[in-house]
PyMOL Python script that loads the backbone (N, CA, C, O; Angstrom):
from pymol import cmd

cmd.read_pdbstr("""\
ATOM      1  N   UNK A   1       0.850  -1.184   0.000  1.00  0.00           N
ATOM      2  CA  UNK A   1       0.000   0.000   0.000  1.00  0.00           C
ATOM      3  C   UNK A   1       0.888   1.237   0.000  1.00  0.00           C
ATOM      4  O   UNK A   1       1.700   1.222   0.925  1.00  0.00           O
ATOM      5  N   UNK A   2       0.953   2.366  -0.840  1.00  0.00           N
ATOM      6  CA  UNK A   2       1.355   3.419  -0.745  1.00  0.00           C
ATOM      7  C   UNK A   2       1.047   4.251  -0.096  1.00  0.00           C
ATOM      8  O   UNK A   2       0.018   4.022   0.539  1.00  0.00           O
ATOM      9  N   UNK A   3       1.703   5.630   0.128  1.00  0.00           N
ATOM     10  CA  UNK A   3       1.555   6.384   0.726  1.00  0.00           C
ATOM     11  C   UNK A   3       1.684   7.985   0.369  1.00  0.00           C
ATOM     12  O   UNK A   3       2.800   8.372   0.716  1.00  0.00           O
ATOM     13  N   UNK A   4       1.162   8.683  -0.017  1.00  0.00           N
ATOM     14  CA  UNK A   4       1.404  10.199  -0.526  1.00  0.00           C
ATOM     15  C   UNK A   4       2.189  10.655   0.511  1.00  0.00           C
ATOM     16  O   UNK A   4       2.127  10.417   1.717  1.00  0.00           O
ATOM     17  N   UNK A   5       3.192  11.581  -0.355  1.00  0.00           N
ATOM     18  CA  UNK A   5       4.182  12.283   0.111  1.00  0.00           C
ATOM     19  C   UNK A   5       3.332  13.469   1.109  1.00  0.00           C
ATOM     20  O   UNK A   5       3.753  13.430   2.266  1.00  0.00           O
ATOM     21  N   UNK A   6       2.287  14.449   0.901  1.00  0.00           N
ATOM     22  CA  UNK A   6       1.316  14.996   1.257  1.00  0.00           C
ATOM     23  C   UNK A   6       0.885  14.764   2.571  1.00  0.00           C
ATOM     24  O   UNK A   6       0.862  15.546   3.522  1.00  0.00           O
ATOM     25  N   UNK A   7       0.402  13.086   2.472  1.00  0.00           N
ATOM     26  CA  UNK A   7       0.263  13.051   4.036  1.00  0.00           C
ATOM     27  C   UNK A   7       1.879  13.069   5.129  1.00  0.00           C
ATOM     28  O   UNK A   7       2.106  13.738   6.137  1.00  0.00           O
ATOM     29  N   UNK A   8       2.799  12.010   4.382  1.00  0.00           N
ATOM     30  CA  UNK A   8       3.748  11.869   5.196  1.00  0.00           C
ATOM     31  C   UNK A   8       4.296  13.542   5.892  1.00  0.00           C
ATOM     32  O   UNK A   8       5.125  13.633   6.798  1.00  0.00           O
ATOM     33  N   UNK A   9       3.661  14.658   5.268  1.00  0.00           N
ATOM     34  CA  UNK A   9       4.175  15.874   5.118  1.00  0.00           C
ATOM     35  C   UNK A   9       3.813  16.361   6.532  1.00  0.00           C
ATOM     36  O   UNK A   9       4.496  16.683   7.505  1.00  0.00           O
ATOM     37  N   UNK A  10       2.306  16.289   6.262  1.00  0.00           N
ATOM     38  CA  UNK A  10       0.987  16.513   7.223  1.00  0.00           C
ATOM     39  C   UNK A  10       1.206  15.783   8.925  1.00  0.00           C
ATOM     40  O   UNK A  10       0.902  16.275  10.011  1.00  0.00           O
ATOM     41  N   UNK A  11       1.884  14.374   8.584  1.00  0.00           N
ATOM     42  CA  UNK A  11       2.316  13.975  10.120  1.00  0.00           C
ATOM     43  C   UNK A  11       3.105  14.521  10.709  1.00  0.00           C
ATOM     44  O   UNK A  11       3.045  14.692  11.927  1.00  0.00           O
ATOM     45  N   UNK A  12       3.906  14.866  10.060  1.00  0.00           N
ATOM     46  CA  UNK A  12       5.328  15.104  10.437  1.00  0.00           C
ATOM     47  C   UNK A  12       5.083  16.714  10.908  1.00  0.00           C
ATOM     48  O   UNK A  12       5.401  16.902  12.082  1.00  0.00           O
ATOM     49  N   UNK A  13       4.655  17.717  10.309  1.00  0.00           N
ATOM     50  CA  UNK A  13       4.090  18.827  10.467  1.00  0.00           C
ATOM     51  C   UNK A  13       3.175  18.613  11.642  1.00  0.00           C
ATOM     52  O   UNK A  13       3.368  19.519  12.453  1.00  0.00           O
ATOM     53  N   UNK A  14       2.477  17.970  11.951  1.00  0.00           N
ATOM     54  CA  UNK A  14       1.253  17.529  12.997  1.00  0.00           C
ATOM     55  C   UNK A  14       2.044  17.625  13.975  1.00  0.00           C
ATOM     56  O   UNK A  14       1.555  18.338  14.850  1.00  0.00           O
ATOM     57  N   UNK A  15       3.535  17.041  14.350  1.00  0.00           N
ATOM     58  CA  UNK A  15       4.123  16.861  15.576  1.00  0.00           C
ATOM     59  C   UNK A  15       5.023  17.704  15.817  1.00  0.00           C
ATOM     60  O   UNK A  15       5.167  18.240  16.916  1.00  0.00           O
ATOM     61  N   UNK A  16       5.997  17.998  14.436  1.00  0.00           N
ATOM     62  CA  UNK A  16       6.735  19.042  14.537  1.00  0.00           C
ATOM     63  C   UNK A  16       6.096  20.636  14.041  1.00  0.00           C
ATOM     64  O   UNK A  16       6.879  21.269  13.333  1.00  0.00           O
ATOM     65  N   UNK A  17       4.922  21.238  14.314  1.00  0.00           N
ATOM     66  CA  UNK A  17       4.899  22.495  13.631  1.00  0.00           C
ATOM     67  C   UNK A  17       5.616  23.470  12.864  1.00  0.00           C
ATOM     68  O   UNK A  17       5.247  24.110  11.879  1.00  0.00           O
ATOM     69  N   UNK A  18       6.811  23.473  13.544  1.00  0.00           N
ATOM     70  CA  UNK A  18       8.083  24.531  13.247  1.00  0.00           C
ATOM     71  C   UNK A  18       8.551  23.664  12.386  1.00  0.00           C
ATOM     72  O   UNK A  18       9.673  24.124  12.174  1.00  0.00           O
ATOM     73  N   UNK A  19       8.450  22.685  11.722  1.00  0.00           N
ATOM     74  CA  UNK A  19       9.438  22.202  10.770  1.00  0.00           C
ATOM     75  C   UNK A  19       9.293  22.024   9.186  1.00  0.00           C
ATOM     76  O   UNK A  19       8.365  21.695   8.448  1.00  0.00           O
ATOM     77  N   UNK A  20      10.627  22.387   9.000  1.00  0.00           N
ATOM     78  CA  UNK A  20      10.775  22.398   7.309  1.00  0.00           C
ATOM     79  C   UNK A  20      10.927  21.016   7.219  1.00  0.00           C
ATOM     80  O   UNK A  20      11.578  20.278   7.958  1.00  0.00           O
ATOM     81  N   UNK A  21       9.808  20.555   5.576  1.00  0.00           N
ATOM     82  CA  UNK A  21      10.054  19.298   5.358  1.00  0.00           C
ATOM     83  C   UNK A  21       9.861  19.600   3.592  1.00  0.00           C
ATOM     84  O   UNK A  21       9.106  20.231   2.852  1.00  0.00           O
ATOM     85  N   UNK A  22      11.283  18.547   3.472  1.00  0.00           N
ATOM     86  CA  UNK A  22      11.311  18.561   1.844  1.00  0.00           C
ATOM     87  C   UNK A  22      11.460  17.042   1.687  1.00  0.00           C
ATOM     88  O   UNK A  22      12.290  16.299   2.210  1.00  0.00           O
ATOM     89  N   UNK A  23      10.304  16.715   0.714  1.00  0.00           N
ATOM     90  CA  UNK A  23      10.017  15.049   0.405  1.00  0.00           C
ATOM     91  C   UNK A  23      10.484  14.866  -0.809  1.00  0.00           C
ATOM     92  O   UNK A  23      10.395  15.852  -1.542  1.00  0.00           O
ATOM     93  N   UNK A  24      10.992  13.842  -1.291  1.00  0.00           N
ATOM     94  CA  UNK A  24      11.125  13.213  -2.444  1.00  0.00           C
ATOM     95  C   UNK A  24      10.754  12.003  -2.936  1.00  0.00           C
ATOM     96  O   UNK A  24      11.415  11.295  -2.176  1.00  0.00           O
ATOM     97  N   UNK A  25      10.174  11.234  -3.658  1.00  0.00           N
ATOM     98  CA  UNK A  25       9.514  10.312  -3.863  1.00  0.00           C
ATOM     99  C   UNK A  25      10.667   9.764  -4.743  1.00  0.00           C
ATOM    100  O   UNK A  25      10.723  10.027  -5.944  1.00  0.00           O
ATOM    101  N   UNK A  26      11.597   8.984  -4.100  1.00  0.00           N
ATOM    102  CA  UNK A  26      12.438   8.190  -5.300  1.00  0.00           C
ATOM    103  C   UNK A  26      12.316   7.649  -5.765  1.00  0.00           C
ATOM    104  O   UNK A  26      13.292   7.539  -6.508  1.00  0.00           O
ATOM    105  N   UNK A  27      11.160   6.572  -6.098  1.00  0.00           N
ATOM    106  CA  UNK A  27      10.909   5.862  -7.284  1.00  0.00           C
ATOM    107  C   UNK A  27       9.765   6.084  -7.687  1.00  0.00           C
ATOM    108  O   UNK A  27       9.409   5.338  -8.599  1.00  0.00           O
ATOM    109  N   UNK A  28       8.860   7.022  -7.271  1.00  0.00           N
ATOM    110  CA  UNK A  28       7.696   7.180  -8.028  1.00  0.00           C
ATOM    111  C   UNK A  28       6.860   6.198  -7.866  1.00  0.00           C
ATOM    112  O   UNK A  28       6.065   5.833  -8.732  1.00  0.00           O
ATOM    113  N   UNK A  29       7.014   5.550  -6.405  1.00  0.00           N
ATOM    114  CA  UNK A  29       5.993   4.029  -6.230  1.00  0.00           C
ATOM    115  C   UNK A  29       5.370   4.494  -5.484  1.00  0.00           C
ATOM    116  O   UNK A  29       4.272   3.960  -5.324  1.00  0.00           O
ATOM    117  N   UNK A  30       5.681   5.653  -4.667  1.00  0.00           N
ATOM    118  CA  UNK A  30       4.630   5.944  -3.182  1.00  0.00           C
ATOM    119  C   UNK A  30       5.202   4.994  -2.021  1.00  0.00           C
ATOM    120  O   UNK A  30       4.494   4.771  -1.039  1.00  0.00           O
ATOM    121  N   UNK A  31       6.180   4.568  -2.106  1.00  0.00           N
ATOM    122  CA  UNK A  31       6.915   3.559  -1.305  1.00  0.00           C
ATOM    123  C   UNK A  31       7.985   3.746  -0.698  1.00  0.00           C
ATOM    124  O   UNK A  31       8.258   3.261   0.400  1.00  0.00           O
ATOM    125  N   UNK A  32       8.778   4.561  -1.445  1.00  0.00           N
ATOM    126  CA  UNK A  32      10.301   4.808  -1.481  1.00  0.00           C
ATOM    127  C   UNK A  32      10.346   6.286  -1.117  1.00  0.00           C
ATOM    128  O   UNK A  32       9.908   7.068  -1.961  1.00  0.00           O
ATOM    129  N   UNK A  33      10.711   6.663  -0.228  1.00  0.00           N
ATOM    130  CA  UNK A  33      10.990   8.405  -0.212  1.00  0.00           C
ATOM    131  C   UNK A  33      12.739   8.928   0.875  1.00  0.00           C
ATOM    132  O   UNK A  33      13.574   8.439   1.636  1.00  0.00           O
ATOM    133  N   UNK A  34      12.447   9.934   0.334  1.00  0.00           N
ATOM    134  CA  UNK A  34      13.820  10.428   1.081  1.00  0.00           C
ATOM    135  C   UNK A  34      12.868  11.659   1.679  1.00  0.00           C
ATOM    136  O   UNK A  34      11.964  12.187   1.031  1.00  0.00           O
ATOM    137  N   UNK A  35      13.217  11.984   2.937  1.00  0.00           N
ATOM    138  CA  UNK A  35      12.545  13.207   3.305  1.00  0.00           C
ATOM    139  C   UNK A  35      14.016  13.958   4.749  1.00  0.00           C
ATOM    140  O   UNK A  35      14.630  13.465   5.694  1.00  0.00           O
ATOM    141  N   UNK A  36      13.934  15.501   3.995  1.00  0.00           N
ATOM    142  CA  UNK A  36      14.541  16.210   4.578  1.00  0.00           C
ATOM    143  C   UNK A  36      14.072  17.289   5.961  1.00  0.00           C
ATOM    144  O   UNK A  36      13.413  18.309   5.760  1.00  0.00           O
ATOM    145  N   UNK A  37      14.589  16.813   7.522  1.00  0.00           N
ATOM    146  CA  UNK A  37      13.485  17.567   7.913  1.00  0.00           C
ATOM    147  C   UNK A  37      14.263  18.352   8.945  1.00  0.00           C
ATOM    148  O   UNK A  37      15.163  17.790   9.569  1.00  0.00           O
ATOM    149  N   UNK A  38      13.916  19.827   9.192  1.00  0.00           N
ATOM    150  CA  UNK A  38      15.045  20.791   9.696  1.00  0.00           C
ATOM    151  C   UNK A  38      13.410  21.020  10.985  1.00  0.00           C
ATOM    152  O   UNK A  38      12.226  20.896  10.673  1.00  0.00           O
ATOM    153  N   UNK A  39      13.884  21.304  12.121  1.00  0.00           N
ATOM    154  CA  UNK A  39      12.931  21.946  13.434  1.00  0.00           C
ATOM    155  C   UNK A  39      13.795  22.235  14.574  1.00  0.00           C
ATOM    156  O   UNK A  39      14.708  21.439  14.794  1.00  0.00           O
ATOM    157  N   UNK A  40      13.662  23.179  15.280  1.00  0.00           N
ATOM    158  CA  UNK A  40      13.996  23.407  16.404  1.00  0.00           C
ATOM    159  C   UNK A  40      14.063  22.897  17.527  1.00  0.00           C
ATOM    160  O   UNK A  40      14.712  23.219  18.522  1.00  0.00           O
ATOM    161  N   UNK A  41      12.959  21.613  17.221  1.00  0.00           N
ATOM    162  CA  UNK A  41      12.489  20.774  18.299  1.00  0.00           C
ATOM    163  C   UNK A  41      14.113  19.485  18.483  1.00  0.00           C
ATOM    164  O   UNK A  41      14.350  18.720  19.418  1.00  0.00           O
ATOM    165  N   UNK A  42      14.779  19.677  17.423  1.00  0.00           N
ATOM    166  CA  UNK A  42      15.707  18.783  17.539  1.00  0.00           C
ATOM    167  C   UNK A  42      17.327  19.158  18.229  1.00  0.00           C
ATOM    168  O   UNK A  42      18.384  18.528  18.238  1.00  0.00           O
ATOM    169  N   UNK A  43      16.881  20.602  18.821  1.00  0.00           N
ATOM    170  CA  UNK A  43      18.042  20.998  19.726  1.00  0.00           C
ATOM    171  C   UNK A  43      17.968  20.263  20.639  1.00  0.00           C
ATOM    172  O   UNK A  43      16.921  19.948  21.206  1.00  0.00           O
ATOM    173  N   UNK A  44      19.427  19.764  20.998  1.00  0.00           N
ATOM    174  CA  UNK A  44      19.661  18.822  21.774  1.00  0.00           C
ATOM    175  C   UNK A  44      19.749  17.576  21.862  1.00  0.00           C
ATOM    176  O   UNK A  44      20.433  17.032  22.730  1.00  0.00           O
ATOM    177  N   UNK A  45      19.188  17.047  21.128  1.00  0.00           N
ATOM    178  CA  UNK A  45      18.784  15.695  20.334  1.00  0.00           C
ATOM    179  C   UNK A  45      20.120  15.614  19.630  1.00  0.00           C
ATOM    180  O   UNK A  45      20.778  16.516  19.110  1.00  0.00           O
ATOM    181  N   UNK A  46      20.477  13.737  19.784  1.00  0.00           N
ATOM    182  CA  UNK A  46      21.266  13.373  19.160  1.00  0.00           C
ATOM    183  C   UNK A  46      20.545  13.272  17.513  1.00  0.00           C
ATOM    184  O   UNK A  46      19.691  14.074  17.135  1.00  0.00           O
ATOM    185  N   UNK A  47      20.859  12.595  17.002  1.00  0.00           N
ATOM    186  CA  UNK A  47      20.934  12.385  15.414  1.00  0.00           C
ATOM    187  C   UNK A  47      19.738  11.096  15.360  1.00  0.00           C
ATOM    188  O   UNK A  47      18.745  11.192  14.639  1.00  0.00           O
ATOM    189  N   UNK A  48      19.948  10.150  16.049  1.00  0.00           N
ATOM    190  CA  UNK A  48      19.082   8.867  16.265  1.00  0.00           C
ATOM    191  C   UNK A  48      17.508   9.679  16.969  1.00  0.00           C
ATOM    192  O   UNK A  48      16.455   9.797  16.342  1.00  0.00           O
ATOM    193  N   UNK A  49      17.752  10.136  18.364  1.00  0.00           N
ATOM    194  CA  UNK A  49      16.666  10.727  18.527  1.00  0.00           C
ATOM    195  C   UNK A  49      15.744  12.086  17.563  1.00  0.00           C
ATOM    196  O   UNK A  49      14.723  12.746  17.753  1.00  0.00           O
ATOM    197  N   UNK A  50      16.520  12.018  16.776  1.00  0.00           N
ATOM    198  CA  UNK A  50      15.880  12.955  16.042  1.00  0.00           C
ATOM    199  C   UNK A  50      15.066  12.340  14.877  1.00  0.00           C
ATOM    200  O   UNK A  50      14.126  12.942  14.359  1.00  0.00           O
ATOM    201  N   UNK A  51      15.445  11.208  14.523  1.00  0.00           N
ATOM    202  CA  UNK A  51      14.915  10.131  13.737  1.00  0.00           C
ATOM    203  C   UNK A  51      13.708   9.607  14.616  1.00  0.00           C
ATOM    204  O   UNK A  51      12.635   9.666  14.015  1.00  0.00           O
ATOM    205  N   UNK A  52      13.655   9.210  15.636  1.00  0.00           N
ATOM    206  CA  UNK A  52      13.206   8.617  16.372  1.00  0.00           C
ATOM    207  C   UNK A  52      11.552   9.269  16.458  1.00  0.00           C
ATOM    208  O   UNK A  52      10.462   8.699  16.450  1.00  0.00           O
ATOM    209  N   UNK A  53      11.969  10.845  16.549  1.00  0.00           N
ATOM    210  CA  UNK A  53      10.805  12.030  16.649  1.00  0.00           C
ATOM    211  C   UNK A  53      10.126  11.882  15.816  1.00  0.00           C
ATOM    212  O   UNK A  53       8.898  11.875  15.902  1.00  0.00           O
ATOM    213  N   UNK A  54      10.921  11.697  14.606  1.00  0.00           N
ATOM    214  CA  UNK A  54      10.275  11.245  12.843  1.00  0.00           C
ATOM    215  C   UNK A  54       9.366  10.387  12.458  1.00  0.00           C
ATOM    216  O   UNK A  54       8.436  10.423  11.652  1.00  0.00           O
ATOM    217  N   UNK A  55       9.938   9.352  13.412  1.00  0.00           N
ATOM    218  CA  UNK A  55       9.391   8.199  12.848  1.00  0.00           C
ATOM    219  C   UNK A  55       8.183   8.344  14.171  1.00  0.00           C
ATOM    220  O   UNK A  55       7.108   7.907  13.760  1.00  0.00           O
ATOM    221  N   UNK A  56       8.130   8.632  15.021  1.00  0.00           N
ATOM    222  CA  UNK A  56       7.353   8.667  15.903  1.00  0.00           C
ATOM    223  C   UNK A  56       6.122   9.209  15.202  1.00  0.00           C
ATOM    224  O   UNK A  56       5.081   8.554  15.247  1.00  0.00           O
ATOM    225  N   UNK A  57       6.185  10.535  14.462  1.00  0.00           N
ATOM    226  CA  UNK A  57       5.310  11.123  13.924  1.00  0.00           C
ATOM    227  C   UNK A  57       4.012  10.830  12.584  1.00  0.00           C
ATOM    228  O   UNK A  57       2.945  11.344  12.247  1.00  0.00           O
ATOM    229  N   UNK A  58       4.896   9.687  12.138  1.00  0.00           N
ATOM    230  CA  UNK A  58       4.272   8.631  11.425  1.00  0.00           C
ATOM    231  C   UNK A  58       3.678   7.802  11.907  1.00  0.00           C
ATOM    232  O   UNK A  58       3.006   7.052  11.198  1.00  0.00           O
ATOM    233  N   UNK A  59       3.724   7.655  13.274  1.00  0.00           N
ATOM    234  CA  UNK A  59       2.403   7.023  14.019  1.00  0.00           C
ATOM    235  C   UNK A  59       2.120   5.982  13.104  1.00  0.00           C
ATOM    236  O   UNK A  59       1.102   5.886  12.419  1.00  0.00           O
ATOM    237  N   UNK A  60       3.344   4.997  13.145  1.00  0.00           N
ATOM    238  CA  UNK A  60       3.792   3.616  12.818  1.00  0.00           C
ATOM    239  C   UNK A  60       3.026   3.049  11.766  1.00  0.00           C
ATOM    240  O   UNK A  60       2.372   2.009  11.682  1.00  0.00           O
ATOM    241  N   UNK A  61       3.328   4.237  10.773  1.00  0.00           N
ATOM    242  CA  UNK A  61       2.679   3.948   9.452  1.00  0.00           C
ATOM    243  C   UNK A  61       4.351   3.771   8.566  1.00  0.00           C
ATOM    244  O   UNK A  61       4.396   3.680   7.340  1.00  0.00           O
ATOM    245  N   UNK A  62       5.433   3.752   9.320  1.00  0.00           N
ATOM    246  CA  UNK A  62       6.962   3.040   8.641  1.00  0.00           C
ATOM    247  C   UNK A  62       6.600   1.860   8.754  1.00  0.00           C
ATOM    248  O   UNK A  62       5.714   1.523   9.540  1.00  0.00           O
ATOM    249  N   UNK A  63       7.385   0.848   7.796  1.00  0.00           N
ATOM    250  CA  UNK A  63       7.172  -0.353   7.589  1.00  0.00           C
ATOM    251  C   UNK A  63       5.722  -1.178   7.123  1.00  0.00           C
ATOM    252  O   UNK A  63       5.719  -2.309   6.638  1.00  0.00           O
ATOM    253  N   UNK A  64       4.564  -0.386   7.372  1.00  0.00           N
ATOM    254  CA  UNK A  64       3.288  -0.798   6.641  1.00  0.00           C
ATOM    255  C   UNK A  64       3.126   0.195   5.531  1.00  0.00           C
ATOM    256  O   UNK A  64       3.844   0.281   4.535  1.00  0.00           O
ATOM    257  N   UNK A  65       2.442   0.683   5.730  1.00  0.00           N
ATOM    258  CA  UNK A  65       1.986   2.045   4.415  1.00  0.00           C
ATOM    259  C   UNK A  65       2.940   2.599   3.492  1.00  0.00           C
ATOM    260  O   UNK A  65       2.979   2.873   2.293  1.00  0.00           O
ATOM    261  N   UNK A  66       4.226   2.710   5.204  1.00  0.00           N
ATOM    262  CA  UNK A  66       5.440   3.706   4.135  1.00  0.00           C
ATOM    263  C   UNK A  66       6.473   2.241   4.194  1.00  0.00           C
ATOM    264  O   UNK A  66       6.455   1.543   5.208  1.00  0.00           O
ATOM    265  N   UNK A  67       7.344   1.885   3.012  1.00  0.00           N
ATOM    266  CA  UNK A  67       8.039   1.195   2.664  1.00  0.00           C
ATOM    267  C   UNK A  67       9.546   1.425   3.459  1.00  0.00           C
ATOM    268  O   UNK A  67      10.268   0.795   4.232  1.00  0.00           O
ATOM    269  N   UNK A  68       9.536   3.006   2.616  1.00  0.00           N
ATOM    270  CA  UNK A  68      11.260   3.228   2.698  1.00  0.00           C
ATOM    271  C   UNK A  68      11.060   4.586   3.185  1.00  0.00           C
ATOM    272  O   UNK A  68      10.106   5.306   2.891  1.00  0.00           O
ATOM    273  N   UNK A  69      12.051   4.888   3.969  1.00  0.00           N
ATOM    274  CA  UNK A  69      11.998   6.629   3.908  1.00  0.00           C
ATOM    275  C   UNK A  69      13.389   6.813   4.603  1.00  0.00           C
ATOM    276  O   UNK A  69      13.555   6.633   5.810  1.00  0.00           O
ATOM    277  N   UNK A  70      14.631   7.286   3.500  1.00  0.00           N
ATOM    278  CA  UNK A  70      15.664   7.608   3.773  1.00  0.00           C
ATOM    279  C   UNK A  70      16.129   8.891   4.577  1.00  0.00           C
ATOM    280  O   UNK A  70      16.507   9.705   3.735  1.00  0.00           O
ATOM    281  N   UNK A  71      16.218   9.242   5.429  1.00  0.00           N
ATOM    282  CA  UNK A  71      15.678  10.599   6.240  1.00  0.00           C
ATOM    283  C   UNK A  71      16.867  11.264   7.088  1.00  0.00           C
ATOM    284  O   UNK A  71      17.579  10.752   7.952  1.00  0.00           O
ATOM    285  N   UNK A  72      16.857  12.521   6.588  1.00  0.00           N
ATOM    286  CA  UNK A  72      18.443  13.153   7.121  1.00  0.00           C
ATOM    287  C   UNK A  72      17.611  14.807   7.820  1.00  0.00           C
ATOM    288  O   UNK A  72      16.925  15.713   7.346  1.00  0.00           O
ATOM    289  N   UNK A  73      18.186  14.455   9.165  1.00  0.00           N
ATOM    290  CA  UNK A  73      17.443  16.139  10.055  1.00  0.00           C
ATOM    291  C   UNK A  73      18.290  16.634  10.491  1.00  0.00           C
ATOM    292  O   UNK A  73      19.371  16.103  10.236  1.00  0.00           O
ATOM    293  N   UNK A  74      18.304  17.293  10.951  1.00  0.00           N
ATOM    294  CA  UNK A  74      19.024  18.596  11.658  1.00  0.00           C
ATOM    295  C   UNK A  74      17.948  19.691  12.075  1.00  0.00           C
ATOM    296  O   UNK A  74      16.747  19.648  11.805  1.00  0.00           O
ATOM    297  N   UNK A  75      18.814  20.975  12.998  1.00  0.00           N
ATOM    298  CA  UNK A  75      18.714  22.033  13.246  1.00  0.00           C
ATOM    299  C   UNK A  75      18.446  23.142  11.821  1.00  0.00           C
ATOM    300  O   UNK A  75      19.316  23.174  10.951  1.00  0.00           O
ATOM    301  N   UNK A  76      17.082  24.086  11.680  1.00  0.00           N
ATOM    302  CA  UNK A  76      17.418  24.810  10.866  1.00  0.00           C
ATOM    303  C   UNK A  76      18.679  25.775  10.443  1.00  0.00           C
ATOM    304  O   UNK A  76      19.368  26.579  11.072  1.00  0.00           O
ATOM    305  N   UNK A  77      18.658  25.386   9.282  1.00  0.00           N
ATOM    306  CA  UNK A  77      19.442  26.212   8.448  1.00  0.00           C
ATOM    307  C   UNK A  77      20.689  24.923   8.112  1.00  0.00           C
ATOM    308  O   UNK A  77      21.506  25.327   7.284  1.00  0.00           O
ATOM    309  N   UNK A  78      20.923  23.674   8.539  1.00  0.00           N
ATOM    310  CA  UNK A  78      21.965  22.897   9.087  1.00  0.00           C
ATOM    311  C   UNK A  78      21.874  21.782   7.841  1.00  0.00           C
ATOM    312  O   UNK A  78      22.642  20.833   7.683  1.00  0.00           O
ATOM    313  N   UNK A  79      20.804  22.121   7.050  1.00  0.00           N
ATOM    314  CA  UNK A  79      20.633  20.868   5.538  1.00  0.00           C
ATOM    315  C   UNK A  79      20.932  21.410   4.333  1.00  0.00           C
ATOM    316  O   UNK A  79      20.536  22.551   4.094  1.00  0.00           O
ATOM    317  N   UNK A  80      21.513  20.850   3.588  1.00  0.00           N
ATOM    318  CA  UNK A  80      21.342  21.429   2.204  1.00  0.00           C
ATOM    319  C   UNK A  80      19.489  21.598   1.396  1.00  0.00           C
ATOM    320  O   UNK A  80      18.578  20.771   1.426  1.00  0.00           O
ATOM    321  N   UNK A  81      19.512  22.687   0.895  1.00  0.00           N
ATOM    322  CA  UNK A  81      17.884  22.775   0.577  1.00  0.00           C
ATOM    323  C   UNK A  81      18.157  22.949  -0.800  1.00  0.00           C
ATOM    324  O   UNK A  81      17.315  23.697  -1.296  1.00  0.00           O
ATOM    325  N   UNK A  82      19.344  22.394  -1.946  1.00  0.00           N
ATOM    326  CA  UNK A  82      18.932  22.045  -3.067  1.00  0.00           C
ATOM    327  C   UNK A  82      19.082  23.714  -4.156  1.00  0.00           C
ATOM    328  O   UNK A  82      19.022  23.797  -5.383  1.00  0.00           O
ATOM    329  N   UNK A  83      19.229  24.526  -3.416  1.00  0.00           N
ATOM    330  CA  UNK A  83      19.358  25.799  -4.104  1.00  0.00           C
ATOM    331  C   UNK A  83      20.897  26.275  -3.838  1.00  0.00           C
ATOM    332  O   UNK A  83      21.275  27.038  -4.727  1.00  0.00           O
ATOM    333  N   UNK A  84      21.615  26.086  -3.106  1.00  0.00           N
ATOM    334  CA  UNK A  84      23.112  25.870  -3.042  1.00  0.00           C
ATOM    335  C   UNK A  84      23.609  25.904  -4.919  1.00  0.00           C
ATOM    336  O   UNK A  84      23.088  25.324  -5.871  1.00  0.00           O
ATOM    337  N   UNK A  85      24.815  26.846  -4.857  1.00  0.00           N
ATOM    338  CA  UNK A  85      25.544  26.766  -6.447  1.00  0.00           C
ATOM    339  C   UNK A  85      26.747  25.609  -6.160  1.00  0.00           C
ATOM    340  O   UNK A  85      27.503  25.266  -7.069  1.00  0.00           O
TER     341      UNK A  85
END
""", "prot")
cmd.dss("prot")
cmd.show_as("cartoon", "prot")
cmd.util.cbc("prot")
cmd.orient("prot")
């Protein structure tokens, strides 16, 4: 079963408010995604717990609904956002 990038957007936003999220759908299955996610909420937080917040927010729709989701966070301003020369 797939999953729109849209909602995965919407959870993640649901828990983190303050956070920038940039999704990518890597294979175009609704299965596979990479998602980039920058919040404030992750001061202090190691790197794992910050994943942890993530995946929390998906309200354990990883591994059923969502397949894959390759996922790199940080502190704003602390990701590449793709507009970099």
């Amino acid at each position: 079963m797939a999953m729109e990038a849209t909602e995965i957007r919407r959870l993640i936003l649901e828990s983190l408010p303050d956070a920038e999220v940039a999704i990518e759908d890597l294979r175009g299955d609704g299965d596979h995604y990479a998602a980039h996610v920058t919040s404030s909420a992750f001061e202090g937080k190691s790197r794992v717990q910050q994943h942890q917040m993530v995946y929390q927010a998906l309200q354990g729709k990883m591994g059923g609904e969502l397949h894959a989701l390759a996922l790199q966070t940080g502190l704003p301003g602390t990701l590449p956002t793709g507009n970099e020369e």
